[in-house]
PDB file of N, CA, C and O in Angstrom:
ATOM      1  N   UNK A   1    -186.913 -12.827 130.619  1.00  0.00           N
ATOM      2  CA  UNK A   1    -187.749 -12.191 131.643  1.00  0.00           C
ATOM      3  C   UNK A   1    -189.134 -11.885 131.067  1.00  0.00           C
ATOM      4  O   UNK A   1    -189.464 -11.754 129.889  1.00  0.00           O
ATOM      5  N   UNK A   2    -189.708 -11.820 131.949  1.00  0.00           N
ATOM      6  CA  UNK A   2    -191.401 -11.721 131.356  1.00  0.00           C
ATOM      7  C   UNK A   2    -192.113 -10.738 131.420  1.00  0.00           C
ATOM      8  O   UNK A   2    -192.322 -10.599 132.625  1.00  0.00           O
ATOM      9  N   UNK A   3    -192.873  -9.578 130.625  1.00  0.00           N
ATOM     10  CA  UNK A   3    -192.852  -8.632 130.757  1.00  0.00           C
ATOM     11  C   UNK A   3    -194.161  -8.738 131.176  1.00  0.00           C
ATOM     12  O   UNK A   3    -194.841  -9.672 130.753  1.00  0.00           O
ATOM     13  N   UNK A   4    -194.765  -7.675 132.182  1.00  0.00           N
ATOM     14  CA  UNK A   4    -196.262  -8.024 132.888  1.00  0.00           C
ATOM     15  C   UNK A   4    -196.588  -6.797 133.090  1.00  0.00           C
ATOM     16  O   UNK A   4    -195.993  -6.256 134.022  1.00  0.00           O
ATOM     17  N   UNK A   5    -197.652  -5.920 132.286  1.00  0.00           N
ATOM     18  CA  UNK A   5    -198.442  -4.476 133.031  1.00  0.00           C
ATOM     19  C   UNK A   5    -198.618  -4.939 134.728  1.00  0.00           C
ATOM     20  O   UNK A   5    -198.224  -4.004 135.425  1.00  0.00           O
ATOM     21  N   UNK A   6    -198.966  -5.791 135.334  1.00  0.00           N
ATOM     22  CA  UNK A   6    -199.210  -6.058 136.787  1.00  0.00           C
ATOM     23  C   UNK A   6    -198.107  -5.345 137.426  1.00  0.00           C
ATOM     24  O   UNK A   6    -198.341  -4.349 138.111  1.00  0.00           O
ATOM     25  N   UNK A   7    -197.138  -5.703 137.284  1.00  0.00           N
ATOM     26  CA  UNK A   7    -195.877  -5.214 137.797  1.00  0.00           C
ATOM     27  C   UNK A   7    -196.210  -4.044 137.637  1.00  0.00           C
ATOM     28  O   UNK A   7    -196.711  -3.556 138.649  1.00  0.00           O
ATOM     29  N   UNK A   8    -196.125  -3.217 136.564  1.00  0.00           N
ATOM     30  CA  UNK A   8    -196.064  -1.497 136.573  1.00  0.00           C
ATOM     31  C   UNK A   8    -197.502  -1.044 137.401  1.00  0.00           C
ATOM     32  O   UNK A   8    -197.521  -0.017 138.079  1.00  0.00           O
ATOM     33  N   UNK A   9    -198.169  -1.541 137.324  1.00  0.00           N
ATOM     34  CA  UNK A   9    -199.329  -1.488 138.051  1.00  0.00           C
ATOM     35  C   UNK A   9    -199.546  -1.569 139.754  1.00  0.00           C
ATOM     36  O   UNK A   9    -200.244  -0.981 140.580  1.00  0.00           O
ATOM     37  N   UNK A  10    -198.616  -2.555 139.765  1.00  0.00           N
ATOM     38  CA  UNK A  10    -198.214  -2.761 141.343  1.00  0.00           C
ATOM     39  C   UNK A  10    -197.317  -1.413 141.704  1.00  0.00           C
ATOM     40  O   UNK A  10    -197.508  -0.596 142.605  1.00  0.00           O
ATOM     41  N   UNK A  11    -196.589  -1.445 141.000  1.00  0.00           N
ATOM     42  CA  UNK A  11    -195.466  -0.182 141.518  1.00  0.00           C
ATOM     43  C   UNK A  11    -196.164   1.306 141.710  1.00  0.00           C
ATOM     44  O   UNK A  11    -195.886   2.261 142.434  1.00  0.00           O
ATOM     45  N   UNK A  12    -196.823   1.152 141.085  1.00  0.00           N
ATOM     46  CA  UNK A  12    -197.835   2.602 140.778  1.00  0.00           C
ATOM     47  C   UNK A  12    -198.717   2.447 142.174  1.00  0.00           C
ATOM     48  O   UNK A  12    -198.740   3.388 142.967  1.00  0.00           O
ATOM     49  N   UNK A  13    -199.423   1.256 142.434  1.00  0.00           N
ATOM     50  CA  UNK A  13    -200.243   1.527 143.340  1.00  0.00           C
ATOM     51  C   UNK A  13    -199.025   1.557 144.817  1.00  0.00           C
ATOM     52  O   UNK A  13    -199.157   2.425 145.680  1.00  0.00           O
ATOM     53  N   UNK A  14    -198.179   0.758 144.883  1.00  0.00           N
ATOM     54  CA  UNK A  14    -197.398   0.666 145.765  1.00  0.00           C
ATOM     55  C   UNK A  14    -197.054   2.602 146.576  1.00  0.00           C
ATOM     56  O   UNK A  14    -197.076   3.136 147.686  1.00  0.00           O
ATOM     57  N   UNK A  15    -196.768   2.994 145.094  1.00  0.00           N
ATOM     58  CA  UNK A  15    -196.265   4.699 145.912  1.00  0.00           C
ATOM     59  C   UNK A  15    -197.417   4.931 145.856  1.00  0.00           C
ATOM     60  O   UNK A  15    -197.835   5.116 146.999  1.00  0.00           O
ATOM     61  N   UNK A  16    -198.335   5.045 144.978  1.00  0.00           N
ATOM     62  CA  UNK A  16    -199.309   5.844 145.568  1.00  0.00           C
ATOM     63  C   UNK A  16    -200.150   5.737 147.466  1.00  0.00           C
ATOM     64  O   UNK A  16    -200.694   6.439 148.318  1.00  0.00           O
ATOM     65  N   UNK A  17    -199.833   4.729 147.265  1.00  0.00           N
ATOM     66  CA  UNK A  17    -200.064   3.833 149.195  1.00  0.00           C
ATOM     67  C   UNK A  17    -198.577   4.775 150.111  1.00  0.00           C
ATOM     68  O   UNK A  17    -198.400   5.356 151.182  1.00  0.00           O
ATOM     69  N   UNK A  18    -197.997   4.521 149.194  1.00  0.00           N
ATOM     70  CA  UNK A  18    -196.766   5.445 150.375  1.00  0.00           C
ATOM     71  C   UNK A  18    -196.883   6.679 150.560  1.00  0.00           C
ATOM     72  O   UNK A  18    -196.828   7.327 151.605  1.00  0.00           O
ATOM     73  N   UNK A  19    -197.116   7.126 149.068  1.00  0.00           N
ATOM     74  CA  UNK A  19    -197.191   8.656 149.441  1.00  0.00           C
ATOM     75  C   UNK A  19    -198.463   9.123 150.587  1.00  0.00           C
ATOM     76  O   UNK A  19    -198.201   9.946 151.464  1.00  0.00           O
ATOM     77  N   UNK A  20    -199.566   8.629 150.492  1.00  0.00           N
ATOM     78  CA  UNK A  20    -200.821   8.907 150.992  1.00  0.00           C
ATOM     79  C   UNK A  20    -200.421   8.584 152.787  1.00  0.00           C
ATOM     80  O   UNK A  20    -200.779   9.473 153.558  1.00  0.00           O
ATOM     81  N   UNK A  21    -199.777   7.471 153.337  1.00  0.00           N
ATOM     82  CA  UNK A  21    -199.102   6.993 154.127  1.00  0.00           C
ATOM     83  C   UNK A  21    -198.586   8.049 154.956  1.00  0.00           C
ATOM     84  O   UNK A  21    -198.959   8.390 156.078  1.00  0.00           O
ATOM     85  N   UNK A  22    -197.436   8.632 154.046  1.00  0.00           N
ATOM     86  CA  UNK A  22    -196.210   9.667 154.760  1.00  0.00           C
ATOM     87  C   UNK A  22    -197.074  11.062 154.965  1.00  0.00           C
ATOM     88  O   UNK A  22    -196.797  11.941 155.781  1.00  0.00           O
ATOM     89  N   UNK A  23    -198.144  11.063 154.072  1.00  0.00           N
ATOM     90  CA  UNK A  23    -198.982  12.342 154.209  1.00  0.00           C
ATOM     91  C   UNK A  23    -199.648  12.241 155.531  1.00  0.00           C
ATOM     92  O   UNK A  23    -199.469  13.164 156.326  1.00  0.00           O
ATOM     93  N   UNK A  24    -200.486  11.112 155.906  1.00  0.00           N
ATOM     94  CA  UNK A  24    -201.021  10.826 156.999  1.00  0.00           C
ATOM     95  C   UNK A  24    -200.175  10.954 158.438  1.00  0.00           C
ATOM     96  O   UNK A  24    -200.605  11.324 159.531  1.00  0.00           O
ATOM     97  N   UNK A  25    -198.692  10.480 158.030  1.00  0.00           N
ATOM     98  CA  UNK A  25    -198.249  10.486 159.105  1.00  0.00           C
ATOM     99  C   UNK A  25    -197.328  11.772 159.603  1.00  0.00           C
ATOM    100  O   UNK A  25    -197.021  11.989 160.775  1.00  0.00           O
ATOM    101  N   UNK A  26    -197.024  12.426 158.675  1.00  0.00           N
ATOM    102  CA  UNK A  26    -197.022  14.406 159.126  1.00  0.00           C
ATOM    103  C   UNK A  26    -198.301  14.836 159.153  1.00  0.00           C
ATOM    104  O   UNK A  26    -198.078  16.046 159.199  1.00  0.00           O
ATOM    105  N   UNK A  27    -199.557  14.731 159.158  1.00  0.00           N
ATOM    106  CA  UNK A  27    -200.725  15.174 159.703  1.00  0.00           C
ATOM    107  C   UNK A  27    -200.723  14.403 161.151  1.00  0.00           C
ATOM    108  O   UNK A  27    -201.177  15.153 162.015  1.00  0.00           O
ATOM    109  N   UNK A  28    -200.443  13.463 161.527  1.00  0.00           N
ATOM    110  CA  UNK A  28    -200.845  12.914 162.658  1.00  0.00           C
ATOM    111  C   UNK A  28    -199.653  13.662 163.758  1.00  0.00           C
ATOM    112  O   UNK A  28    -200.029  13.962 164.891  1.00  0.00           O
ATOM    113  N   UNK A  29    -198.006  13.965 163.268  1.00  0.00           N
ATOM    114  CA  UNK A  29    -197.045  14.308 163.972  1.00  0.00           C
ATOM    115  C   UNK A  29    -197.813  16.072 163.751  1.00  0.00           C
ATOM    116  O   UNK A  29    -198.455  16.238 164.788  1.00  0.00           O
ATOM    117  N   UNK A  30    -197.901  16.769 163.261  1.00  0.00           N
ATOM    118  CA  UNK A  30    -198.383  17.892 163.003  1.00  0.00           C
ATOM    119  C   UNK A  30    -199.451  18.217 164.153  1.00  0.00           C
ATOM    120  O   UNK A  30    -199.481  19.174 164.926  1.00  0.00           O
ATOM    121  N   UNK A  31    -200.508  16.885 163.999  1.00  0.00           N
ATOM    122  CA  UNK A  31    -201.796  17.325 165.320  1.00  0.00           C
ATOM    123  C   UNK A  31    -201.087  16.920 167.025  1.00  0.00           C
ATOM    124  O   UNK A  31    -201.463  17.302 168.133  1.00  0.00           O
ATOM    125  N   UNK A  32    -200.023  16.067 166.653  1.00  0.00           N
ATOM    126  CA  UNK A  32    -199.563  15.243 168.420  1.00  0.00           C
ATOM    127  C   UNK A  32    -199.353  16.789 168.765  1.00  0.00           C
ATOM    128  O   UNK A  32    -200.113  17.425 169.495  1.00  0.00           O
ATOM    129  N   UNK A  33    -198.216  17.304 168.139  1.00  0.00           N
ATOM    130  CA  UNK A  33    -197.622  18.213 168.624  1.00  0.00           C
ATOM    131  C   UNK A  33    -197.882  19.724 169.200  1.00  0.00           C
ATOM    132  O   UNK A  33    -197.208  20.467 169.913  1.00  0.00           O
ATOM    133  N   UNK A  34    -199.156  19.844 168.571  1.00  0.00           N
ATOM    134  CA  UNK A  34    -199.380  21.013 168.619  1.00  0.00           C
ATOM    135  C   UNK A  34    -200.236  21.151 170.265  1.00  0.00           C
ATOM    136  O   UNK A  34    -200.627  22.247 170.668  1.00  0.00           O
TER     137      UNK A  34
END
């Protein structure tokens, strides 16, 4: 198997995109609702 910083790099940016994501989307359910 081939070892590649890209990969850890991808994964890192990957959550960081999710987390920012799920944040956005309890701010958006947070403003519908109110």
């Amino acid at each position: 198997m081939l070892r590649r910083p890209d990969n850890t790099a991808l994964a890192i940016a990957i959550s960081i995109v999710a987390l920012v994501l799920f944040d956005l989307m309890g701010l958006l359910i947070k403003y519908l609702s109110t």
